[in-house]
Each structure stands twice: as structure tokens, then as C-alpha cells.
DOBA-221809 format. One record per residue (C-alpha): x, y negated, z; residue in one letter. Coordinates in Angstrom, 2 decimals. Each point is the difference from the previous one (the first is absolute). Layout:
<rs>
<r <X, Y, Z>, 'A'> ...
</rs>
This chain:
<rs>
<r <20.72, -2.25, 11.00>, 'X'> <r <-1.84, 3.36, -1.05>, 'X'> <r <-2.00, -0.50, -3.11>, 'X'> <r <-3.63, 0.82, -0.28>, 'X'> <r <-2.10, 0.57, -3.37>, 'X'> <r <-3.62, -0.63, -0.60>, 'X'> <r <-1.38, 2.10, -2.97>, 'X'> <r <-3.66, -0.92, -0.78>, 'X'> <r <-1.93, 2.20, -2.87>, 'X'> <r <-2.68, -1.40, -2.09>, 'X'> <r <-3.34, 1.64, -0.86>, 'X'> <r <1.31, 1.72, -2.99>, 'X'> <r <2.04, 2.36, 1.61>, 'X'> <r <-2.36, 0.90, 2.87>, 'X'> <r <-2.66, 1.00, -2.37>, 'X'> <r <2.22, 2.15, -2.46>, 'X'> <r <1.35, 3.31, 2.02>, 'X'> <r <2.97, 0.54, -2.33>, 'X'> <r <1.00, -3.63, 0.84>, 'X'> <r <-0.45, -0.26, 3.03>, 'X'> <r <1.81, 3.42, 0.57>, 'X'> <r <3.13, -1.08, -1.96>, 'X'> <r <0.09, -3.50, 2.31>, 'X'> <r <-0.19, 1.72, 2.92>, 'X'> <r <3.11, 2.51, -0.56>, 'X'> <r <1.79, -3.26, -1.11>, 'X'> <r <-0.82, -1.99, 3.09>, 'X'> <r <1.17, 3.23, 1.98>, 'X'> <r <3.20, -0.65, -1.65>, 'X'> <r <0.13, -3.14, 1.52>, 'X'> <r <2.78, -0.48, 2.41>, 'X'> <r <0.16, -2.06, 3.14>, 'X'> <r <-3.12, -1.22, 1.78>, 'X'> <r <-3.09, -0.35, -2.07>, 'X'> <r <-3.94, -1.17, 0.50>, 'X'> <r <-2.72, 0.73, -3.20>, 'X'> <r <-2.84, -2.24, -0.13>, 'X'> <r <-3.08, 1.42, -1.82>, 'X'> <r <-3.39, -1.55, -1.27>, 'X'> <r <-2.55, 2.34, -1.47>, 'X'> <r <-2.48, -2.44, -1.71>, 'X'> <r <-1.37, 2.47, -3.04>, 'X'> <r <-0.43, 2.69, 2.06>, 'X'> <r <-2.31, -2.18, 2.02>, 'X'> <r <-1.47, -0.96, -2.97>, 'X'> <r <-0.75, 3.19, -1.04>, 'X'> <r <-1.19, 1.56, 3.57>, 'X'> <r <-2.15, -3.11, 0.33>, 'X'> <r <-1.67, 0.35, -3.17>, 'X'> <r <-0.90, 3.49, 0.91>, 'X'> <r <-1.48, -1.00, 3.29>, 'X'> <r <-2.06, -2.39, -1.68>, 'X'> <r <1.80, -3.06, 1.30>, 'X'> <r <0.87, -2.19, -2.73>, 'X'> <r <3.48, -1.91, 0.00>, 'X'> <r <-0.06, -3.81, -0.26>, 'X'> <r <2.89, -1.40, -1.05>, 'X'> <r <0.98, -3.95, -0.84>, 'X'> <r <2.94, -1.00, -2.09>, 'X'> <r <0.89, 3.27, 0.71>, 'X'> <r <-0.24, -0.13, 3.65>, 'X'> <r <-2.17, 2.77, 1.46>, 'X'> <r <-3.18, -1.36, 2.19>, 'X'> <r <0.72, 2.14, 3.58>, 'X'> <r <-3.46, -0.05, 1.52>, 'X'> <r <-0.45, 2.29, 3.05>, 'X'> <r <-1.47, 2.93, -2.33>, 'X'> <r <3.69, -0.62, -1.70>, 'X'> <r <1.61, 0.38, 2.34>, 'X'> <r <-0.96, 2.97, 1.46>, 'X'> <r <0.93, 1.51, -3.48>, 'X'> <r <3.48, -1.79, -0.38>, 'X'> <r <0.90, 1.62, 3.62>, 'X'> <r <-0.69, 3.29, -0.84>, 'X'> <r <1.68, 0.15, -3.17>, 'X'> <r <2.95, -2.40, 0.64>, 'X'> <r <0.32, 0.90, 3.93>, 'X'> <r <-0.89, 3.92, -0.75>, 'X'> <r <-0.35, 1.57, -3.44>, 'X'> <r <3.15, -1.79, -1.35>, 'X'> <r <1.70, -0.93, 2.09>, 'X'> <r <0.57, 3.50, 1.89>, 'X'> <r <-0.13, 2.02, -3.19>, 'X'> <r <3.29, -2.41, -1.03>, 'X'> <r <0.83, 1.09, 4.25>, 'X'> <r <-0.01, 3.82, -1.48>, 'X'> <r <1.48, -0.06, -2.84>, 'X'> <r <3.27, -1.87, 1.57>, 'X'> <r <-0.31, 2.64, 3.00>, 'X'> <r <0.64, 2.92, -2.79>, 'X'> <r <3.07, -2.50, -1.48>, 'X'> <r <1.76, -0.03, 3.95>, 'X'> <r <-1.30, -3.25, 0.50>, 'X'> <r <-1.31, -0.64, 3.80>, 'X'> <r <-2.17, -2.75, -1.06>, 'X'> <r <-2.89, -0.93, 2.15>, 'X'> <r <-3.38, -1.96, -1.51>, 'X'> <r <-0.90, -3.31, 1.44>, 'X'> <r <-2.31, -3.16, -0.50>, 'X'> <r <0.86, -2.88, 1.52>, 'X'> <r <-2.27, 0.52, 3.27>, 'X'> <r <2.57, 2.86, 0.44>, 'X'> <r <2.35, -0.66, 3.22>, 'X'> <r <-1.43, -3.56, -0.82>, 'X'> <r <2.99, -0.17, -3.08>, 'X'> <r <-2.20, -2.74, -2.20>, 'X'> <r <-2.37, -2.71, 1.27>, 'X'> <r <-2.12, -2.49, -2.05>, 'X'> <r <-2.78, -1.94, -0.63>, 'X'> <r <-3.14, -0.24, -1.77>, 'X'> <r <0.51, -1.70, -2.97>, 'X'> <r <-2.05, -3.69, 0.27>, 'X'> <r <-3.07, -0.64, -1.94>, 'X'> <r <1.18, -2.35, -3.20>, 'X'> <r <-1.49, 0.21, -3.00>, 'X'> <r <-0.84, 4.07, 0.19>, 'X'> <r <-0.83, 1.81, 2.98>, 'X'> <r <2.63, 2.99, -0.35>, 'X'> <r <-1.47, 1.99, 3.23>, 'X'> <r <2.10, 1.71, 2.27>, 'X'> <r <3.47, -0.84, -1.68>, 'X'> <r <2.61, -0.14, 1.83>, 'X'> <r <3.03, -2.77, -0.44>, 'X'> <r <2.91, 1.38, 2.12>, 'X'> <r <1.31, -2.27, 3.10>, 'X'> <r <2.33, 2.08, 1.85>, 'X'> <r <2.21, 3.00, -0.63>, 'X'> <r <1.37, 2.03, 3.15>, 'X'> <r <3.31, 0.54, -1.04>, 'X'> <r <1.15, 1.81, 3.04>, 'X'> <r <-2.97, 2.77, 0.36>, 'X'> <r <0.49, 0.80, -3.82>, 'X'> <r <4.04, -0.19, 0.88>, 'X'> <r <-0.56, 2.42, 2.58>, 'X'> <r <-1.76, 2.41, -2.44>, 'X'> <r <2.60, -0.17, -2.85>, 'X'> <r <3.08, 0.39, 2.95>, 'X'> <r <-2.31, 3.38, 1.23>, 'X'> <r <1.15, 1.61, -3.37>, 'X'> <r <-3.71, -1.19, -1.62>, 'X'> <r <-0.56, -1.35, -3.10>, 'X'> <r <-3.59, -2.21, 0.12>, 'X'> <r <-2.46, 0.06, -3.08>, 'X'> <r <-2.08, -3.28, 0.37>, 'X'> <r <-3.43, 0.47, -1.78>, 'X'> <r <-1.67, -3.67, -0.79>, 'X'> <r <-2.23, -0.52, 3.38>, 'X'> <r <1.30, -1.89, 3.00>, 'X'> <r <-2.01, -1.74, 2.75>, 'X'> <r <-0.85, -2.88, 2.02>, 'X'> <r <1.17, 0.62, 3.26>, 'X'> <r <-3.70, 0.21, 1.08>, 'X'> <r <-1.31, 3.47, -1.02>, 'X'> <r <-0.62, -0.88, -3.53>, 'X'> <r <1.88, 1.98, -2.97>, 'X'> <r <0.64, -2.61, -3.03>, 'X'> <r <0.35, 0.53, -3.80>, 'X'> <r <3.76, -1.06, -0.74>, 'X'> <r <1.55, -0.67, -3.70>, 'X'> <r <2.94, 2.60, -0.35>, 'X'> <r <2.59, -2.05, -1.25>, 'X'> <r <-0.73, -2.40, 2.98>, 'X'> <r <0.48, 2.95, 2.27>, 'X'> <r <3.42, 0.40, -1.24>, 'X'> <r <1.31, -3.27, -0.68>, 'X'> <r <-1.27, -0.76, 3.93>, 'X'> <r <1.63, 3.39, 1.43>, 'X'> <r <3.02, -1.11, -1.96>, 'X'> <r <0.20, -3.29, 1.54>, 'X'> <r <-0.80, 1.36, 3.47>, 'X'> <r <2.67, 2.78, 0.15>, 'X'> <r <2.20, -2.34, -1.47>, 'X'> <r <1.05, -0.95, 3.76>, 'X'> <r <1.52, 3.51, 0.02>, 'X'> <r <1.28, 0.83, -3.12>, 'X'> <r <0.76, -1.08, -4.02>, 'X'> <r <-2.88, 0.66, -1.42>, 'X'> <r <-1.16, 0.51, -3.60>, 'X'> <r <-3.11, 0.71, -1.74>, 'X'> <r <-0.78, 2.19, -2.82>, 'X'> <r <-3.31, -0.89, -1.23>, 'X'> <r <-0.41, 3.13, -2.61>, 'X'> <r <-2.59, -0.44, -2.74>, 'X'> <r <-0.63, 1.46, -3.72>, 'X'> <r <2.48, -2.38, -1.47>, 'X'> <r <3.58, 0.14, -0.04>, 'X'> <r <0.02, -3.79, 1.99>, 'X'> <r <-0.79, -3.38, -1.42>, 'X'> <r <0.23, -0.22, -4.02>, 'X'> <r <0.66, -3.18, -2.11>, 'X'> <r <-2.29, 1.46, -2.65>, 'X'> <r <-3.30, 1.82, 1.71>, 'X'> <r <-0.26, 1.45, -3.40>, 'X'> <r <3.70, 1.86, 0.91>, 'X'> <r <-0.51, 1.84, 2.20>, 'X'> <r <4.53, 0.07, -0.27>, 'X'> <r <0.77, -3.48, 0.11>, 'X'> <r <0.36, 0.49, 3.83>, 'X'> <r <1.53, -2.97, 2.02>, 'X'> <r <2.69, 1.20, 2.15>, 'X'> <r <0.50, -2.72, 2.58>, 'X'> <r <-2.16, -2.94, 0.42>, 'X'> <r <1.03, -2.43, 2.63>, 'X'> <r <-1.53, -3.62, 1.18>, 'X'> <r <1.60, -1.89, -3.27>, 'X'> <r <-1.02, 2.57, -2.11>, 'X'> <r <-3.42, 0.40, 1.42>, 'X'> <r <-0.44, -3.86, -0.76>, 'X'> <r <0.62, 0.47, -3.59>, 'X'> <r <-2.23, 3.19, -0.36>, 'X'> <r <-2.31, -1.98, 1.35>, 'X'> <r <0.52, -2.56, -2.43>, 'X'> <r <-0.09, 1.91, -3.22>, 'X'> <r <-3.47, 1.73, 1.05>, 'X'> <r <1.53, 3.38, 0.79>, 'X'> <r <-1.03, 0.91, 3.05>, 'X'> <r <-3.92, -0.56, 0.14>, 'X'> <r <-3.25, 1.82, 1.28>, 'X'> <r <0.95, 2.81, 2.38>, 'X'> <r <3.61, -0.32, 0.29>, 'X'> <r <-0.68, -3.67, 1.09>, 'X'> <r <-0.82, 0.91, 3.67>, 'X'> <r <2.33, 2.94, -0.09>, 'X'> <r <2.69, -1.78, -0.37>, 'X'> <r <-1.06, -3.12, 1.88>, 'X'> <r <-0.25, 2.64, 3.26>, 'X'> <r <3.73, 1.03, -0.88>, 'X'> <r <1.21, -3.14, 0.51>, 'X'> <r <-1.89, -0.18, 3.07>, 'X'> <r <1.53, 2.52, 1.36>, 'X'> <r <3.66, -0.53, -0.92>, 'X'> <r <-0.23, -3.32, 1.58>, 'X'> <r <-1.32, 1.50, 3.30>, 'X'> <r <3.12, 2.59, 0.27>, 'X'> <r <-0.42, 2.75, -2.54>, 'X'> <r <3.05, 0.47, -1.77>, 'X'> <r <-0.69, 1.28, -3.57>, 'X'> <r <-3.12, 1.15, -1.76>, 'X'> <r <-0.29, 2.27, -2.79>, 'X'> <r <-3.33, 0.60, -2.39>, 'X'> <r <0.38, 2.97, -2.71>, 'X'> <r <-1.36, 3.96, -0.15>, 'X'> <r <0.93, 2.65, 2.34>, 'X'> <r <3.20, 0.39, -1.73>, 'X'> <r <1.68, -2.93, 1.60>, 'X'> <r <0.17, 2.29, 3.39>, 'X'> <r <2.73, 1.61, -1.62>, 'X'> <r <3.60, -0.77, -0.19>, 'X'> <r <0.47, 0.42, -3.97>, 'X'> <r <-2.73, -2.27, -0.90>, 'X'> <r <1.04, -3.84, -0.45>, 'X'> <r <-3.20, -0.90, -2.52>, 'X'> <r <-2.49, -1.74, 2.89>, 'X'> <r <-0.37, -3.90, 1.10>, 'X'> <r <2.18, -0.64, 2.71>, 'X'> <r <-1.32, -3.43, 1.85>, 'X'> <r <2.15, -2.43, 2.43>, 'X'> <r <0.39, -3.35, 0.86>, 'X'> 
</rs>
């Protein structure tokens, strides 16, 4: 089976040129078949703030009303996503921007009303493996930005990480896949204060114990609850560091399995 890697890029890197610049020559370097999921959240911050739209956000879960979301789909579905398009054009990359409406590649569904009405989120139901397949086998590489849609004519707000961990599982009937969810930190520390005291390979017994000891907590909680998700719906490996895990010399990243 031909193996398939996910690389999504947090916020951090989108916002800083140099950064993002130095990921995208090393996800150039890539070999084999590849898909980059983007999100784009302080940039929408930012434009929104200058529009005069203020950003709502909840446990630090951004409020998508419809004035939202016309913002988050220019700047995710245009500004970066296509100026990440560009800059992988000059690096020989034929990658081609999509949201999920695109050739219908990610459906889903307005996230219910429970204790906080979160707007026009989307939670993913269906990935079309084979139209996204088609793409990558046309000598394409795809750059998801964080909108998909219903199915119904209505573009949805859709977490990042979801978008990959779903597109993982999905082209998972085709390939090994693997995800590289690159961040600011070198992958998941023992000590927070450390930013060194990486853990190289966490897998289900392990993950009990961290659990256990109090060591992974707050935001890491639901990162890592989503990689277990995913491995046990197909994905074969995940791996959470900086950009410098896309290359072959670096070892010094959290490697995740079951």
C-alpha cells in the first residue's frame, strides 16, 4: 500500500513569513504523496478587528456568526490559503487550494445547539476519498484551508486538526497514512516548563499513565484525545513536533501509535 502524509501547520507559522517560508521548502522536501491542512485563525482575528467585526470566542472556540464567516472564507479560502498556493508554485510544487465544498472532498454538519451556540461550525461527516485520490494520482498536491460544507450550499467553520485527523481517516482506505500536526513545540513535553524533555513515543499504555500523573492537561487534552481517534479509525502513525520533523535527520518529535 502507497503511503500518504497529512502535514497540518498551526497559527504560528502562518502568521510569521520567515516560518512559514522555511516549512514550506521542508514540506517540498517531502517525498511520496502529501496533503497540508491549514487554519488561519489570527489572521482572521486581525482582518476582523479591522473591519470592525469583533471576534467572540468561548473556551477558546471562535463564535462563527454569518458576519464571521464571510471573513474566515476570505482569509482561510483566499488570502492564505492561495498565498501558501504561490509560494509552493515557486518551490515546483503543483498544489491546488481547496475547501471542503471543493469537488465536494469534505461534508459536515452544523454543530448542535448544547450549552453554546457555536454558529456555523462545521463537525465533519464524510470525506470523499476517491475525488481527493483522483487529485493526488493527477500529480496534485491539495492544501485544505479550515472551511468545508454541508452538502446544501452552506460553507462551515471547521477546527484544523479535525480536518486532518478526518482526511487521514478517510484516505486511509487508499493508503498508510500519517499525520504531522506541526506546532511551536518540539512535541509533547513531560515538563511544560522544558521545553526539551520531549516524549518520543507515546502509545495507549503510556497515554494511560500520562494521563495519570497530570501530564497531559488543557490543550493537549483534546489533541491527543483526536489522535487516538484517528489511529483507531485506520491512520497508521501520528507525529506532533516543529517543522523539523519533515526531515530525515531529525528524530526529537512525539511519535504517537496504538
Amino acid at each position: 500500500m502507497e503511503t500518504l502524509k497529512i502535514v497540518k501547520i498551526g497559527g504560528n507559522i502562518i502568521e510569521d513569513e520567515t516560518s512559514l517560508n522555511v516549512f514550506l521548502e521542508l514540506f517540498s522536501n517531502v517525498e511520496g504523496n502529501k496533503i497540508l491542512v491549514h487554519g488561519g485563525g489570527r489572521r482572521a482575528t486581525s482582518i476582523a478587528s479591522k473591519l470592525g467585526i469583533e471576534s467572540k470566542m468561548v473556551h477558546g472556540r471562535r463564535i462563527t456568526d454569518a458576519e464571521t464567516l464571510e471573513v474566515i472564507t476570505m482569509v482561510y479560502g483566499g488570502l492564505v490559503n492561495k498565498n501558501i498556493v504561490a509560494k509552493l508554485q515557486a518551490l515546483n510544487i503543483n498544489a491546488i487550494g481547496l475547501t471542503g465544498a471543493d469537488v465536494n472532498s469534505i461534508t459536515s454538519k452544523k454543530r448542535p445547539v448544547k450549552d453554546v451556540d457555536f454558529g456555523f461550525v462545521g463537525d465533519v461527516t464524510q470525506v470523499a476519498h476517491e475525488s481527493i485520490n483522483k487529485l493526488i494520482q493527477g500529480g496534485f498536491t491539495p492544501v485544505f484551508c479550515a472551511i468545508t460544507h454541508d452538502g446544501a450550499g452552506q460553507l462551515l467553520n471547521t477546527n484544523a486538526d479535525t480536518i486532518a485527523s478526518q482526511v487521514a481517516i478517510g484516505m486511509s482506505k487508499l493508503y498508510e497514512t500519517s499525520i504531522y500536526y506541526c506546532f511551536e513545540l518540539n512535541g509533547v513535553l513531560e515538563d511544560f516548563q522544558d521545553k526539551n524533555s520531549v516524549i518520543k513515543h507515546i502509545d495507549t499504555t503510556r497515554y494511560k499513565t500520562l494521563l495519570e500523573k497530570g501530564i497531559i492537561v488543557d490543550g493537549m487534552l483534546p489533541k491527543l484525545e483526536n489522535c487516538f481517534h484517528a489511529l483507531h479509525h485506520g491512520v497508521h502513525a501520528i507525529n506532533m513536533g516543529n517543522t523539523a520533523m519533515l526531515t530525515k535527520t531529525n528524530d526529537n518529535f512525539t511519535k504517537i501509535t496504538l
